[in-house]
C-alpha positions in Angstrom: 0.0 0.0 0.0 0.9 3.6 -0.8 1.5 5.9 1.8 -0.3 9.4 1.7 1.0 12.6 2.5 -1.4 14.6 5.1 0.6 17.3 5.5 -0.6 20.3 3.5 1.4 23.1 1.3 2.8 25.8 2.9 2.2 28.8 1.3 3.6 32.3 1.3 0.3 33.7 0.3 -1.7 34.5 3.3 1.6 37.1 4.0 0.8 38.7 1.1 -3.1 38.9 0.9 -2.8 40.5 4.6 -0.1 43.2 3.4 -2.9 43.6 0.5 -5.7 44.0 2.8 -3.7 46.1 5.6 -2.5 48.6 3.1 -6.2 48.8 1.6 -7.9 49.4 4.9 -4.6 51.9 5.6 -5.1 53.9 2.5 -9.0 54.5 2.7 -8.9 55.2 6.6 -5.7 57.5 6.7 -5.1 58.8 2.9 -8.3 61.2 2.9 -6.7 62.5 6.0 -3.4 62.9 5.0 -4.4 64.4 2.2 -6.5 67.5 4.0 -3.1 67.9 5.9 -0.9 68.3 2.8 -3.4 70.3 0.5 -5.3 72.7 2.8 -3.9 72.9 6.8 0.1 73.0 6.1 -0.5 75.6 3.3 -3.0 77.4 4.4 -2.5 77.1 8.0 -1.1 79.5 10.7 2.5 79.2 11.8 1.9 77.2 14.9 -0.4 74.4 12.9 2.4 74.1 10.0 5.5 74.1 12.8 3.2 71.3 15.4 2.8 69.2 12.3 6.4 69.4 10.8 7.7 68.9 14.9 5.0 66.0 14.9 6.5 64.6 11.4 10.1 64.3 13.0 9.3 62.3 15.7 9.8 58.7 15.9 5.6 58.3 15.5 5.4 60.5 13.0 8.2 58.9 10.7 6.3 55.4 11.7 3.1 56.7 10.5 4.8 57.8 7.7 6.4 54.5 6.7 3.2 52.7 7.0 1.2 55.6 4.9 4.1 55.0 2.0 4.5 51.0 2.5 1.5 50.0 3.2 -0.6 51.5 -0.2 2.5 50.3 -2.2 2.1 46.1 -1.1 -1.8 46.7 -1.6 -1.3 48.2 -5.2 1.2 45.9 -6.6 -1.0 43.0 -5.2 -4.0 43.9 -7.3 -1.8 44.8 -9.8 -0.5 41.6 -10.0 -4.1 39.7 -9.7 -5.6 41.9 -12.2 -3.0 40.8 -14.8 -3.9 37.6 -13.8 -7.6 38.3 -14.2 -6.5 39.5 -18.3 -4.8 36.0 -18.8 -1.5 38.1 -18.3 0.8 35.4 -16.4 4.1 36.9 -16.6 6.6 33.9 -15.5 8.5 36.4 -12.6 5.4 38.2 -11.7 5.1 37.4 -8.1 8.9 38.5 -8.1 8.7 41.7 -9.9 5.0 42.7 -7.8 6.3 42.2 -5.0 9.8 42.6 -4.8 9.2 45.8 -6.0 7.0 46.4 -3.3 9.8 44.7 -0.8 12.2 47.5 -2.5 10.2 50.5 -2.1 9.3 49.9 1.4 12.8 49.3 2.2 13.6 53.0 0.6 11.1 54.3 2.9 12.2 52.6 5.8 16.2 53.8 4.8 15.2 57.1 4.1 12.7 57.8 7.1 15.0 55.6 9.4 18.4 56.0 8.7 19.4 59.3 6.1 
């Protein structure tokens, strides 16, 4: 008699559909604000709004927040990206590589240029 295997696949998948998902909820809870900040309050604003916000950006919060409003969008888009090329019969043979090592890249900028420059 044959022996079956039981044990099932491990995948890398569930990583990436939860960086997907994080960075979607991330981006329609925290973009619309951010984006306020940047187009009406920092220009617009008195002295003492634009310096709070630019001491509040310097801190070690504010650069987190900052990495996880650049990062998180990024793994999101190249995910769909990815699955809608997928959805036009597009199967490039390096695409999980190029999605999301690009994404593994540019988060890695952020993270070197909030961080460490």
């Amino acid at each position: 008699m044959k022996k079956e295997n039981t044990q099932l696949k491990r995948s890398n998948e569930p990583v990436f559909w939860g960086l997907f998902s994080a960075g979607g909820m991330w981006a329609a809870i925290f973009a619309p604000v951010v984006i306020v900040i940047i187009a009406f309050i920092i220009p617009f604003g008195d002295v003492v709004t634009r310096s709070y916000i630019l001491k509040l950006i310097g801190s070690t919060y504010g650069k987190v927040f900052l990495f996880l409003m650049i990062s998180l969008p990024i793994w999101c888009a190249l995910h769909r990206i990815l699955h809608t090329l997928h959805d036009f019969n597009i199967h490039p043979k390096r695409g999980k590589l190029l999605t999301y090592g690009l994404a593994l890249a540019w988060t890695l900028h952020a993270g070197y240029i909030l961080f460490i420059y």
